[in-house]
LUMFI-182997 format. One record per residue (C-alpha): y, z, x; chain. Coordinates in Angstrom, 3 decimals, padded with zeros to 6 digits. Example, Ala and Ser with C-alpha at 12.3 -4.5 7.8 and 13.67 -1.06 7.14 Angstrom:
north -004.500	up 007.800	east 012.300	vodo A;
north -001.060	up 007.140	east 013.670	vodo A;
This chain:
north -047.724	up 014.900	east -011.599	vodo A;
north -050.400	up 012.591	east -010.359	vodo A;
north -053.727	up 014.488	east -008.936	vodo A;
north -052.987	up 013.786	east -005.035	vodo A;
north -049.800	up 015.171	east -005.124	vodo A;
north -050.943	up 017.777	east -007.050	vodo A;
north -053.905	up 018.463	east -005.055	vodo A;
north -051.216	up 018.651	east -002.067	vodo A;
north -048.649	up 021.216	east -003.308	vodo A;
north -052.163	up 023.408	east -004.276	vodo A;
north -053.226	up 023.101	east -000.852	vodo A;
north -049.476	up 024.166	east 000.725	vodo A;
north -049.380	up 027.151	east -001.752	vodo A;
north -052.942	up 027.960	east -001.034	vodo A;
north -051.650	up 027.952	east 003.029	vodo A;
north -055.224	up 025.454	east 003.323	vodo A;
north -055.009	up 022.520	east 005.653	vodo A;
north -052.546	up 020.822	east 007.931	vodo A;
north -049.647	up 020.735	east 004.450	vodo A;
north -046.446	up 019.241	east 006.219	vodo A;
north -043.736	up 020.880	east 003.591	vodo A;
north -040.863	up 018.396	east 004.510	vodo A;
north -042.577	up 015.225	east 003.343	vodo A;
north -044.101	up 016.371	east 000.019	vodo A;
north -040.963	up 017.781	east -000.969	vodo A;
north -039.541	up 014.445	east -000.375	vodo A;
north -042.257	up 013.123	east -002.366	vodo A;
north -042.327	up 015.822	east -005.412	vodo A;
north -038.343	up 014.920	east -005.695	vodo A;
north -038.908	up 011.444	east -005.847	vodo A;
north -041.464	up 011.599	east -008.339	vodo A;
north -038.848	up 013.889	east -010.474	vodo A;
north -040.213	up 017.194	east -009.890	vodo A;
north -037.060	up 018.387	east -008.570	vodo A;
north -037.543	up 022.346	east -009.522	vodo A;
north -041.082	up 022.050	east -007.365	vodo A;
north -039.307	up 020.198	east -004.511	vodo A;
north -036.741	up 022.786	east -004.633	vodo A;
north -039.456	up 025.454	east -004.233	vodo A;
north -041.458	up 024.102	east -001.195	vodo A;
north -038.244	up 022.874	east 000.610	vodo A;
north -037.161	up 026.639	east 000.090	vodo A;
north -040.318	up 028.470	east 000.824	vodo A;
north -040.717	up 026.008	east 004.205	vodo A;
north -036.398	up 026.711	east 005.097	vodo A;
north -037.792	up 030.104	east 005.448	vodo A;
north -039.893	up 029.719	east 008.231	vodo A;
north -037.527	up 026.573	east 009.675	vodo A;
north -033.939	up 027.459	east 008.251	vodo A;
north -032.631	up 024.552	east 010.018	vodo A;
north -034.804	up 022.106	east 009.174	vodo A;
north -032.511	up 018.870	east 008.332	vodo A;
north -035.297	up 017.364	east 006.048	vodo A;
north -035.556	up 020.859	east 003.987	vodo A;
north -032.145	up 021.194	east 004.154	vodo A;
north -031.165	up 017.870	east 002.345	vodo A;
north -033.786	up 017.495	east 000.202	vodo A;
north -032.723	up 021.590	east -001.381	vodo A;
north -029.667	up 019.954	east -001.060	vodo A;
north -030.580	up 017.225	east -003.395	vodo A;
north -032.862	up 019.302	east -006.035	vodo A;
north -029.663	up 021.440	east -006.192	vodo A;
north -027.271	up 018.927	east -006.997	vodo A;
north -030.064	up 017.697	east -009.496	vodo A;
north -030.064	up 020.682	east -010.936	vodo A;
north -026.424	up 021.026	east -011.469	vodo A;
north -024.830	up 023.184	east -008.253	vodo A;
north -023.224	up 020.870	east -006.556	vodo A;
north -021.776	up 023.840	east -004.207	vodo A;
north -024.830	up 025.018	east -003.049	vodo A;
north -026.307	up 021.311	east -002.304	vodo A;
north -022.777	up 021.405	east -000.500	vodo A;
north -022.989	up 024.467	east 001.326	vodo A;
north -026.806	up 023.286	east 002.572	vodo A;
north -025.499	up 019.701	east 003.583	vodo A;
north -022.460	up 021.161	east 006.076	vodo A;
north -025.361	up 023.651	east 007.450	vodo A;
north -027.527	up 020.396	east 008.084	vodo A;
north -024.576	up 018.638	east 009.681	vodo A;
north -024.131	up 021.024	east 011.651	vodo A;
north -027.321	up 022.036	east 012.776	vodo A;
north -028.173	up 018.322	east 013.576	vodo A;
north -024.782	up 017.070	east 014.620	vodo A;
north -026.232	up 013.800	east 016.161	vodo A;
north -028.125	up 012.567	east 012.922	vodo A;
north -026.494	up 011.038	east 010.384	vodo A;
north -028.101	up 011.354	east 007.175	vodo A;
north -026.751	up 014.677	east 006.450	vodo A;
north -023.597	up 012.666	east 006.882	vodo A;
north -024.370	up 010.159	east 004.372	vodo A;
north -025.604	up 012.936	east 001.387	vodo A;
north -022.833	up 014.438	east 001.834	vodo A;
north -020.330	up 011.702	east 001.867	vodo A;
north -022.728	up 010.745	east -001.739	vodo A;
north -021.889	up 014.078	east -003.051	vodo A;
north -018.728	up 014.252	east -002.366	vodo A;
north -017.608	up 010.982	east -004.136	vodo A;
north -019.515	up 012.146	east -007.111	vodo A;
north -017.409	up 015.515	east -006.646	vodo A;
north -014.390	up 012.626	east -006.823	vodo A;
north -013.327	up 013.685	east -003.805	vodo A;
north -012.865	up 010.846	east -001.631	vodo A;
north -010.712	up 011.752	east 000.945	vodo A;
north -013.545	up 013.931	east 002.230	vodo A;
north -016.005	up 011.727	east 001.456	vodo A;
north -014.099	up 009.134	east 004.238	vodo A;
north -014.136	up 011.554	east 007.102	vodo A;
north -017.565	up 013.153	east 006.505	vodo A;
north -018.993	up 009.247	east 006.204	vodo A;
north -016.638	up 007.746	east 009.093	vodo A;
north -018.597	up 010.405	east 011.178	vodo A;
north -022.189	up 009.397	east 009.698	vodo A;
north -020.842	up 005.596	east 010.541	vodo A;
north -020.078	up 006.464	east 014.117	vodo A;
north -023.193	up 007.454	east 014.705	vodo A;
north -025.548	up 005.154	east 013.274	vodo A;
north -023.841	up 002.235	east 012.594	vodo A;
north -026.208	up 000.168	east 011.372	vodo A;
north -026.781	up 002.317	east 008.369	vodo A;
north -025.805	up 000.230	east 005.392	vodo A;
north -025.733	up 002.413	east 002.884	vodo A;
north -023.075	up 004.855	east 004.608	vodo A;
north -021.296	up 001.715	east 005.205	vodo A;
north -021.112	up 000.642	east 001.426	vodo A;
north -020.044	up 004.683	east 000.296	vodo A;
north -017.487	up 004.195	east 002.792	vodo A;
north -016.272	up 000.709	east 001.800	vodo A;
north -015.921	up 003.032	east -001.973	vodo A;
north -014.426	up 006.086	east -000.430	vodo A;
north -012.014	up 004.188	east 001.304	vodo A;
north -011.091	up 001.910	east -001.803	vodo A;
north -011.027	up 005.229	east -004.189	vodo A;
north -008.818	up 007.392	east -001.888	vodo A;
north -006.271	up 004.572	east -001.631	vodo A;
north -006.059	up 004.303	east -005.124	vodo A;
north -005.903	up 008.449	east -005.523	vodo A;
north -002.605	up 008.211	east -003.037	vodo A;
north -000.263	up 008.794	east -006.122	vodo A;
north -002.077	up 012.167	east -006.896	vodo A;
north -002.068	up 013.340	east -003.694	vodo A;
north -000.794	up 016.924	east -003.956	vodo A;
north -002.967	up 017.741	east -007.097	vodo A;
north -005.929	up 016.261	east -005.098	vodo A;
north -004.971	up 017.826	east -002.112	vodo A;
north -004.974	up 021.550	east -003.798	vodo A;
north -008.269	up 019.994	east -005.751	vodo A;
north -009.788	up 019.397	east -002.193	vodo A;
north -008.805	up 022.348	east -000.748	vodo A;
north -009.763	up 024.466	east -003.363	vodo A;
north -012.981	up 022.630	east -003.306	vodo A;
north -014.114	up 022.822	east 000.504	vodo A;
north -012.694	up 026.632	east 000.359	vodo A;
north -015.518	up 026.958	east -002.677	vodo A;
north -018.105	up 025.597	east -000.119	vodo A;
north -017.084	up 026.920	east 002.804	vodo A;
north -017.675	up 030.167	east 000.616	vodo A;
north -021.097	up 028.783	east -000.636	vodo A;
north -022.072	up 028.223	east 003.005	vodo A;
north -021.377	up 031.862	east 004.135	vodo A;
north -023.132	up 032.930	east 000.997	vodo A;
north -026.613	up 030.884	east 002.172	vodo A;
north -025.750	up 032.115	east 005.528	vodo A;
north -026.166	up 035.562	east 004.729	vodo A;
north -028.552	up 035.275	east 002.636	vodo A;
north -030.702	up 033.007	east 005.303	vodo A;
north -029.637	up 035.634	east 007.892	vodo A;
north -031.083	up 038.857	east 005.512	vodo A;
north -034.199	up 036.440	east 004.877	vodo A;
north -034.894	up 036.125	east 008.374	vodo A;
north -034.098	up 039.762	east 008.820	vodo A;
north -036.937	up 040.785	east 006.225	vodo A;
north -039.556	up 038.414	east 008.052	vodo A;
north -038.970	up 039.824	east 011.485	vodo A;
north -039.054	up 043.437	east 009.617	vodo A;
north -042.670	up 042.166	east 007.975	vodo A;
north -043.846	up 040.354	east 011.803	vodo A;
north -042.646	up 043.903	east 013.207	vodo A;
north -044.820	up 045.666	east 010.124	vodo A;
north -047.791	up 043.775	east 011.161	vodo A;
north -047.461	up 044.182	east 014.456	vodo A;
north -047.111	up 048.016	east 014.150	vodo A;
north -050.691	up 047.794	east 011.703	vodo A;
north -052.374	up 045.139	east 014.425	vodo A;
north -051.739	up 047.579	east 017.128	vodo A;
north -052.523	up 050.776	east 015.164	vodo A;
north -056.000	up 048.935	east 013.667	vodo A;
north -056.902	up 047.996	east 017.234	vodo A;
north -056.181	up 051.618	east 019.230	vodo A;
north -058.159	up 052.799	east 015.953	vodo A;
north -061.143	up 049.740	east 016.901	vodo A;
north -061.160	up 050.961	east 020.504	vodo A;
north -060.857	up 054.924	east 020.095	vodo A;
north -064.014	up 054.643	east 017.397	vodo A;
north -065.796	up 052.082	east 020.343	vodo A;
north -064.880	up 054.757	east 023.322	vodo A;
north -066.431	up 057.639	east 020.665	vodo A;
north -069.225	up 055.492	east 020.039	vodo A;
north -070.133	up 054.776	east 023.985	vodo A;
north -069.296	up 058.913	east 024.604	vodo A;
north -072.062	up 059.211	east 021.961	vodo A;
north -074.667	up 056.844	east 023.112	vodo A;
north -074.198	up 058.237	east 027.035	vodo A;
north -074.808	up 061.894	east 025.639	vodo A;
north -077.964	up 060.237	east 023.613	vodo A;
north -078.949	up 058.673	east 026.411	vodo A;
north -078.614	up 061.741	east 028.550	vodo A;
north -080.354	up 064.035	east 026.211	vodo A;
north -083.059	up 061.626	east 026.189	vodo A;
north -083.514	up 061.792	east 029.536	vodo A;
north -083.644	up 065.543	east 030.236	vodo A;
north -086.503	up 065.199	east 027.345	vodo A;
north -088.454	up 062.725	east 029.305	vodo A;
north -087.830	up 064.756	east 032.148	vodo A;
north -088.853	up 067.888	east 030.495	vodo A;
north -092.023	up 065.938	east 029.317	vodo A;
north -092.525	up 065.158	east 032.317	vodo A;
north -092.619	up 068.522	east 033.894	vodo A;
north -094.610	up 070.046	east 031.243	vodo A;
north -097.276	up 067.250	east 031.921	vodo A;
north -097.382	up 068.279	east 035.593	vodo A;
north -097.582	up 071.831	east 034.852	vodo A;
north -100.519	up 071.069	east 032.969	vodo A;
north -101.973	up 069.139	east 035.299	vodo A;
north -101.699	up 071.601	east 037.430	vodo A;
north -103.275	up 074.507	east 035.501	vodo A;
north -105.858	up 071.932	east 034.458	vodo A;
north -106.574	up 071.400	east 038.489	vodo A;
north -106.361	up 075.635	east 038.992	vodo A;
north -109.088	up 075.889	east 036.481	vodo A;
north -111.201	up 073.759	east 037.374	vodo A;
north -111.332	up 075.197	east 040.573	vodo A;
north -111.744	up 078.631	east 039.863	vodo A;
north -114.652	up 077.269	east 037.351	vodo A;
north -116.088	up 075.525	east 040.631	vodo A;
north -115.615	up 079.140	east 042.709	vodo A;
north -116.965	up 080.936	east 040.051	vodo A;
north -120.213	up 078.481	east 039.945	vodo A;
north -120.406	up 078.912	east 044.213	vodo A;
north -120.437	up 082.786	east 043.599	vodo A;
north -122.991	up 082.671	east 040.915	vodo A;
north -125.076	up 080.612	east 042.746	vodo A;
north -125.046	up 082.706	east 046.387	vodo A;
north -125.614	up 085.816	east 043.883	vodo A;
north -128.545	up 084.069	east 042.744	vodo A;
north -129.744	up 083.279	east 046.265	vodo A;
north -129.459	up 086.665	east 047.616	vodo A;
north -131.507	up 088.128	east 044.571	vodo A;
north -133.815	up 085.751	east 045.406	vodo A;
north -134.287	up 086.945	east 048.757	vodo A;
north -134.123	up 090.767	east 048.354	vodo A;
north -137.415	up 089.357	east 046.084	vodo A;
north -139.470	up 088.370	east 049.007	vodo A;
């Protein structure tokens, strides 16, 4: 794997930077990495389930890797979700020749035709469905039975990623719910320690107060006594002083 596409599946696994999962599983498919692709197409379908890029490129890696019924079951859920594109249309039209089935293959690429038809290369699988279900018209009730059993196979395949899309997206709104529950409980927590902390600082705040105002009480008090004293020193000093002056004047 060369070092920027390396450096670009580190940075979606790390969750770092604007990562857009569709086109570097594109990219990690087309450079052969197909178990990688597979990995990042399925961790993205997780948030996006119907995501038609995701969808065909799992599709592909699947098919790459062997189940064909899967890569079916996620190319019906593309054309389906995205009824008015048509590569979906045109993958699975591709897989389903390879599958040798290709009386399918002519309706699902006959719709992809209608609705782009300037798309050459659903034109050319059609040209070969077309030619390889005409020359399959002896063997029709074997291939008939072979289809069938076939698109009952993924039919079943696509209720299979159904459910298990359906329980995924279950889990994730059980783990948004979980965190939800913890956001909520962390901030009544934040904002019961904050209205504890303000009841504290108001009863500091108070108890300071009545100090200063104690202080300031005691200071007046002494003031007070200080004044008192000073004038019963000042009495005292009249007193002594008219003693002194009648003394004196019993003398003469």
């Amino acid at each position: 794997m060369d070092e920027e596409l390396s450096n670009r599946l580190r940075r979606f696994r790390e969750g770092v930077g604007q990562n857009e999962p569709a086109p570097l599983a594109k990219a990690l498919l087309k450079a052969g990495h197909t178990g990688v692709a597979l990995e990042v197409a399925q961790k993205a379908l997780g948030r996006t389930p119907n995501d038609a890029t995701l969808l065909i490129v799992a599709a592909r890696a699947h098919d790459a890797l062997g189940d064909s019924l899967t890569a079916e079951a996620l190319l019906l859920k593309a054309a389906r979700a995205h009824p008015e594109q048509a590569t979906a249309f045109r993958w699975l039209g591709k897989l389903l020749m390879q599958r040798r089935d290709p009386r399918r293959a002519v309706k699902v690429l006959e719709r992809g035709a209608a609705i782009d038809p300037g798309d050459g290369a659903i034109a050319d699988l059609l040209a070969q469905a077309r030619a390889k279900a005409e020359r399959s018209e002896e063997e029709v009730p074997e291939e008939d039975e072979r289809a069938a059993a076939r698109e009952r196979e993924a039919e079943r395949a696509a209720r299979e990623q159904a459910e298990r899309d359906a329980r995924r997206e279950a889990l994730e709104r059980r783990a948004v719910d979980r965190a939800a529950e913890r956001e909520a409980a962390r901030a009544e927590a934040e904002a019961q320690a904050e209205a504890e902390e303000r009841a504290r600082r108001a009863e500091r705040e108070a108890a300071r107060a009545e100090a200063e105002r104690l202080e300031a009480r005691r200071a007046e008090l002494a003031a007070s006594e200080a004044a008192r004293r000073e004038e019963a020193a000042r009495l005292d000093a009249e007193r002594e002083a008219a003693r002194a002056e009648a003394e004196r004047l019993e003398a003469q």
